[in-house]
Structure formats: structure tokens, C-alpha cells
N, C-alpha and C positions, 0 to 999 in steps of 0.2 A: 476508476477501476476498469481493466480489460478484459474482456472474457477472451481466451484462447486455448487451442489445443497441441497437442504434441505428445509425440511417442513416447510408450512407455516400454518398460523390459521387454514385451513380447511382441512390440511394431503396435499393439492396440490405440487408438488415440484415447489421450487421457484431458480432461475437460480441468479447463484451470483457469484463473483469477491473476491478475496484477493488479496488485494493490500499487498506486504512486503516490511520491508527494504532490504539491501542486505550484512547489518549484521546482528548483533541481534536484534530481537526487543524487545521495552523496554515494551512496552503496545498495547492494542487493543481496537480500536474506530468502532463505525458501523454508517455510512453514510445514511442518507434517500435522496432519492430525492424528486425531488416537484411533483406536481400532474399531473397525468394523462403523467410522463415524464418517464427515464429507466436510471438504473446507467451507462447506457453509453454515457448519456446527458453528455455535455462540463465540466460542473461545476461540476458534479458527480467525473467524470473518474481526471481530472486535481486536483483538491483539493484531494483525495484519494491518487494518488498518490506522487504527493509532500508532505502531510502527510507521506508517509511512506518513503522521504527521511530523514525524523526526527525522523524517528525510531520508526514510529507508523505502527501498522500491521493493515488494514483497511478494512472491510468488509463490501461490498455494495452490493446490490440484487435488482432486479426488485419486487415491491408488486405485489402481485395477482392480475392477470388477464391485468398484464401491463409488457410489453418487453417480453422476452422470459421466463418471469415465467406461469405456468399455472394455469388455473381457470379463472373465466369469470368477467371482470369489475364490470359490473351490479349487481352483486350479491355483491359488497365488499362496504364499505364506509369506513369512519374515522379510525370508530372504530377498524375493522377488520386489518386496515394499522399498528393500535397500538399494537395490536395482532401480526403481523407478525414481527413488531421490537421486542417483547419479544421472540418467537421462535426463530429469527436470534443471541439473546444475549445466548437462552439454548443451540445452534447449537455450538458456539463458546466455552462456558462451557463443552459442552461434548467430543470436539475435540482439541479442542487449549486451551483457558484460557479468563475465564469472562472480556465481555471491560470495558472500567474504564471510555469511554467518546463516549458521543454519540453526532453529529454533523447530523443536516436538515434541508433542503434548503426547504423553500416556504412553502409549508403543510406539506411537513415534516420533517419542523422544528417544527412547532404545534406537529405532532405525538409524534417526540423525547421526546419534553415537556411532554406530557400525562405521556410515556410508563416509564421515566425516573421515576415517581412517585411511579412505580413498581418493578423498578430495584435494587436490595439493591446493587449489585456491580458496578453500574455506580454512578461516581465519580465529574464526571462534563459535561454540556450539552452546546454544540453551536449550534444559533439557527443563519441562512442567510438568510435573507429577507422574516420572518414567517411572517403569520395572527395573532394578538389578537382572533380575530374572525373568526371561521372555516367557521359561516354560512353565513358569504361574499363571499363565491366561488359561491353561486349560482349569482351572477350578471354577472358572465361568461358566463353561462348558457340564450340560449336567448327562451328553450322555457319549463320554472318550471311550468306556468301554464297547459300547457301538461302533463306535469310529474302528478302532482298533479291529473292532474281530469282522465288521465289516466293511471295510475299506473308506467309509461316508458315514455321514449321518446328517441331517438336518436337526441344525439347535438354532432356539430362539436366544438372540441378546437383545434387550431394552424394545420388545413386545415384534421384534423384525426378528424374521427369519432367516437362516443362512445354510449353504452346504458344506461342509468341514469334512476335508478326505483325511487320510493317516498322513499323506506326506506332508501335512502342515502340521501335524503334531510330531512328527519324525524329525523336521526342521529346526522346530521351536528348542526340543532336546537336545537338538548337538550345537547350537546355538550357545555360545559360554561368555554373555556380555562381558564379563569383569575379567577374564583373559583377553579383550579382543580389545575393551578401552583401558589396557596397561599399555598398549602401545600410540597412544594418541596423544601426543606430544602438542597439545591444540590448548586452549584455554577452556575452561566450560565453565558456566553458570547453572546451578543445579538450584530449579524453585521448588517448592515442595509444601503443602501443608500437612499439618500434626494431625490433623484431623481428616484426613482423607479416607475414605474407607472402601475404596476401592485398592488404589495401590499401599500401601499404608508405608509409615515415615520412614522404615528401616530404611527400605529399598535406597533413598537419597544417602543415606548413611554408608551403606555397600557401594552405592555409585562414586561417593565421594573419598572412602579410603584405597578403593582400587585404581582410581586418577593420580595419575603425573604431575605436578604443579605446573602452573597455574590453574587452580579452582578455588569455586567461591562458591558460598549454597546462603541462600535468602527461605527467609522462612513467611511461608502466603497465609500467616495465621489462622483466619478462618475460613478460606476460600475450602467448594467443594472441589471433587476431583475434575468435576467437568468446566470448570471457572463460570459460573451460571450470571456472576455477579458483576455490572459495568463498572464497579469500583475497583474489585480484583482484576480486571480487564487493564483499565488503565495504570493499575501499579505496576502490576505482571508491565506492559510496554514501557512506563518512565525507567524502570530498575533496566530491562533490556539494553535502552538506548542508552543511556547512564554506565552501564557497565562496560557494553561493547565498544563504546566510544575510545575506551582506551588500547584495543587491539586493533580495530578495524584500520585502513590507510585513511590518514585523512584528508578530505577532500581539496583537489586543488584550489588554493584562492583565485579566481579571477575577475576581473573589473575590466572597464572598459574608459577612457578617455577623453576627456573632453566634449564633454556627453553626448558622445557614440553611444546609439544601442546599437547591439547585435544581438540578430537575429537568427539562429537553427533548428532542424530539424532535431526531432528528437526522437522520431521512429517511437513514439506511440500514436499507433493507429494510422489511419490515412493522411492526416492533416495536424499533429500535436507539433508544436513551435516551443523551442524554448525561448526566452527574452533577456538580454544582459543589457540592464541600463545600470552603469556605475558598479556596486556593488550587490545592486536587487534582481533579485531573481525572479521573474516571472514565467507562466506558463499561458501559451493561447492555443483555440483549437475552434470546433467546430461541433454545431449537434449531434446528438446522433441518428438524426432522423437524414441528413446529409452524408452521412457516413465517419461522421467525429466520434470523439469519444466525452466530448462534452467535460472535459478536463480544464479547461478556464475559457476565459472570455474570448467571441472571436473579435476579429481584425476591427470591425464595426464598432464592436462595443467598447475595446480600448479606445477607437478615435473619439466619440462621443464620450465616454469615461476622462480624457484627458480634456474637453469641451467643461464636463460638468467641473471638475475639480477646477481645472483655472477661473471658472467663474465665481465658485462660492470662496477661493481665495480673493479675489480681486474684492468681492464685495468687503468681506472681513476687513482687509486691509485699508479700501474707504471710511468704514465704518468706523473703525478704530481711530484712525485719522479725525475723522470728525466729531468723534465722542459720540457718536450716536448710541442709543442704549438695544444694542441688537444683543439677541438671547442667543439665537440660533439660524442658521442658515442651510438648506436643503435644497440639491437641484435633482430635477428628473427629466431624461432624456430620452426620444427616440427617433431613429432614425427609418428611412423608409421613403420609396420611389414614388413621385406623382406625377401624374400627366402633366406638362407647362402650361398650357391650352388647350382650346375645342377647337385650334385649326390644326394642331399637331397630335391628333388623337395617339400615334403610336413612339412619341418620344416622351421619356419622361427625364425628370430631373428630380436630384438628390434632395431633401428637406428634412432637417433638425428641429425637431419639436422642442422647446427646453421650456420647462414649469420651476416656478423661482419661490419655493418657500421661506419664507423670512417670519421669526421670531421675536418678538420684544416690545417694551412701550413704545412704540414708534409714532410718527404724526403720519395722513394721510404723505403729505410732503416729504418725508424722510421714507417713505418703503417706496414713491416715486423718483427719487434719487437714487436707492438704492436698484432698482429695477434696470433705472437709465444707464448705469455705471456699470452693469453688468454685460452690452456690447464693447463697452472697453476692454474687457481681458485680452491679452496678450492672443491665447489662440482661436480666440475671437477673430481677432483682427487677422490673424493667419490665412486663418481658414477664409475669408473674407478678399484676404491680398490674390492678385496677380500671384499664386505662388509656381516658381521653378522645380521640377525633381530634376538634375542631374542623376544619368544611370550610367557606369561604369564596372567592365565585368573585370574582377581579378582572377587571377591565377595565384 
């Protein structure tokens, strides 16, 4: 997860979240939340990231003037929320790579709808428990006639305070979803539960006879409006990844030869590496206490990771060979600078710690066979050898 900022409708910085896989990702979705909420509402943060264990890289922000983005409530409505979905898609464009699916819970799954209309690179839209109708949020609202006759008013939703001027309910009113997504010639996935009582079920029903085909509508049986529940969390993302998979581009195959890794940058964060060995995908990076983002292992702990793995294969492999009655095999590694000497107090040298747990009826003789057999591994011995790097720069 990355924290980052960037401009919203009004140049304000708006405070926002990348959720990643922690291989490659194949694509990039941006998340809205519902009203008057913060992407780090339940539904937000847990859908986002289970998204990005399917290989989706997710981009969630607080809208203007709500969570840790800045800019003042009152001055923002609908409109401007549709606005700052389209800066969050040029933000992505300019630094990473245009999403291909946009996904909004409650109003802003309305907004997605809107902004989607504007989006030429998003590819398909999920909408969780939207309004047909934006200008139903004012029955939240318990005092419009305020508003109205005096240009504001301060109402509470969900025990929080807020400033509500007329121009967000003057918005909200000429705002005509179901004329605006007849033109949206997009896929959409419409979730909805029967039991919602906040937005309640028509609405999915209105969304889905005013849509263009392709549409599809799942039903979140007993999930509440705010998806409270890590069960609904993760259906809500399997049925996502599941569905969009069949719109989204899919991602290129690539492998490497002859077992070549390669290695790139991947511009998350300071120091984020992607890894191609063969067909597997990995990711490496660094703490974040170094300025990583702590997104997989660093450079270190692959090479002692690749240390431990050759050894408890090699042992396996003995073992098996000799029938030995081994249950299990565990290795544990660290790595870390020591002084050589007390006549070279300020040089030091590399030292691999490795702890060899082994399992099973074994004789004292057989787990000392087994111990000795474990300098054998292959990169054992590597690491050990006279080893050459040839370095060669391409173009």
C-alpha cells in the first residue's frame, strides 16, 4: 500500500491509497467511496485490497473536503466528486498507467457512472449499493428547508457534522443519472443487496433498465449498505475480478529464457523492483523505515531466501534417497555485517547464520548426516566458489 497525493477539481491535494499486488499487476481500477465517508471506510480499504490480490493495482482517495484530503465539504457537491474521479484517472495516466475499471460504493458508484461517460480508457464500471437518483440523499438531510431559504446549514450524518450550501442541492437536482448512463456504452456490474435500507433495491433496478447492454446485476444477499462484513468484502472482490476479467485487456504473457531473471523498476516508491524469472512473478523493495515501501522482500533476503530453499531441498532429496524417515525440514536465515578481527576493527565481512530444523524419527547419526549434507547445496557451494559477475551495459 502507498500513501500519495494529488490534485483534485480545485488544485486542492487530495490524500490517497495504492493498493498493489505483490506481483505484477495486470491493471488499474479507482475506487470511490460513498458519501460524506473516507477510503478508509471498511468497504473501501477491504474490497481495494482483495482487489489487488487478483492482480488489480487500486487507487482510492478521500474526495474534497472529506478524510485527510483538503478543501472544504461545502463548497463541493456531485458534480465536483465527478471531477475529482477524472483527475484521479489523469494522476494515474501521468504516473502509472490509465485504469481500465472503475468501482463506487453508494454515491460513488453514481459518480463512477457519471465520470465513466468521460473516461475513454475505462473499460468497465462497478457500481455497490448506488442511487438511480442522486437527488434522494437529500432525505438524509433533516434540515433542506434551511438550506434552501438560507443558503447553508449544518447537518449531522452518522453522529459527524457537515456544511451543506443550496449549490449542492441545486446540483444534486439537475443531476438526471438515468439520462446521463443511457449514454454509456461501457459494461457495468450493478451489486446490490435486497435488504439495504439505505439505498434500497429499486434503485439497482432503475440503474439497470436505463443501461445499454452489456449489464449484469448480482445480488449481495444479506450484506448491509455499508458492506460491514469481511465475507461480503471478499465476494463483493471474487465476483469483481471474476466478472471484469472478461472486459478488462488482458495482460501481456511474458517469460524469460533460459533462466534469465529480469529485473525492473516498477516506480512504486523509491526502490519497488519487479522480478521475471521464467514465468513467476515477483516483487522486491525495501523498509520503509529506508524509504521502501515494504512491498516484498529486499535484495538480502531473496539471496538468503534462495540459500535457505536450496538447502532444505538438497536435504529432502538426500533424505529420500536414503530412506531416511524425515517428517519435515525447516531453515532459518540471517544475514548481517561482522567485524573479521580485533586487528581490523573497522572492516567488516558478510556472515549467514542458517538454523536447520529437521523432523522425524531419526538416529542421532542420521540428523548429523543430514546437517553435513546441507553444505552441499548447489548455492551453497556458489556462494562459497571463486564466483565471476560479468557486467554489460545494453542499449
Amino acid at each position: 500500500m502507498k500513501e500519495i497525493k494529488f490534485k483534485g477539481h480545485s488544485d486542492e491535494l487530495l490524500s490517497a491509497r495504492l493498493d498493489v499486488p505483490s506481483g505484477k499487476i495486470n491493471s488499474y481500477a479507482i475506487f470511490a467511496h460513498c458519501f460524506t465517508c473516507s477510503k478508509d471506510l471498511y468497504a473501501a480499504d477491504k474490497v481495494s485490497q482483495k482487489l489487488a490480490k487478483y492482480g488489480i493495482g487500486v487507487l482510492r482517495f478521500d474526495f474534497t473536503g472529506l478524510g485527510k484530503s483538503e478543501g472544504e465539504f461545502g463548497n463541493t457537491n456531485f458534480s465536483s466528486n465527478v471531477e475529482d474521479l477524472i483527475k484521479a484517472q489523469e494522476f494515474l495516466n501521468s504516473n502509472y498507467q490509465p485504469a481500465t475499471l472503475m468501482v463506487g460504493h453508494s454515491l460513488g458508484g453514481a459518480a463512477t457512472l457519471a465520470a465513466a461517460t468521460k473516461l475513454n480508457d475505462i473499460k468497465a464500471v462497478v457500481t455497490i449499493g448506488a442511487p438511480s437518483n442522486v437527488a434522494n440523499i437529500q432525505r438524509h438531510f433533516s434540515d433542506v428547508d434551511i438550506i434552501k431559504e438560507k443558503g447553508e446549514a449544518e447537518i449531522k450524518i452518522a453522529g459527524r457534522k457537515f456544511n451543506v450550501k443550496k449549490q449542492f442541492l441545486d446540483d444534486i437536482d439537475h443531476t438526471k443519472l438515468l439520462e446521463i448512463i443511457k449514454k454509456l456504452n461501457k459494461p457495468v456490474l450493478i451489486m446490490h443487496s435486497p435488504i439495504d435500507e439505505i439505498v434500497g433495491i429499486e434503485n439497482a433496478k432503475n440503474l439497470y433498465d436505463a443501461l445499454p447492454h452489456p449489464k449484469s446485476f448480482v445480488s449481495l444477499d444479506k450484506a448491509d449498505h455499508l458492506i460491514t462484513k469481511t465475507k461480503d468484502a471478499d465476494y463483493i472482490s471474487s465476483i469483481i475480478a471474476a466478472w471484469s476479467s472478461n472486459y478488462l485487456d488482458k495482460p501481456e504473457v511474458l517469460y524469460t529464457l533460459n533462466d534469465e531473471v529480469q529485473v525492473q523498476e516498477n516506480k512504486l516508491g523509491s526502490w519497488g523492483q519487479n522480478i521475471l524469472n521464467g514465468k513467476h512473478y515477483l516483487l522486491a523493495d525495501e523498509p520503509k523505515k529506508i524509504g521502501g515501501l515494504d512491498l516484498g522482500p529486499t535484495p538480502y533476503g531473496y539471496l538468503i531466501a534462495s540459500l535457505g530453499a536450496c538447502t532444505s531441498m538438497t536435504i529432502r532429496y538426500y533424505a529420500n534417497n536414503k530412506k531416511y524417515p524425515l517428517n519435515d525440514v525447516k531453515v532459518t536465515l540471517k544475514h548481517e555485517k561482522i567485524h573479521c578481527d580485533d586487528t581490523k576493527k573497522d572492516q567488516k565481512i558478510d556472515q549467514i547464520t542458517r538454523e536447520i530444523f529437521i523432523d522425524g524419527d531419526l538416529s542421532e547419526e542420521q540428523k548429523k548426516d543430514l546437517v553435513r549434507v546441507a553444505d552441499k547445496c548447489p548455492v551453497h557451494k556458489t556462494l562459497k566458489s571463486d564466483l565471476k559477475i560479468l557486467t554489460k551495459l545494453k542499449s
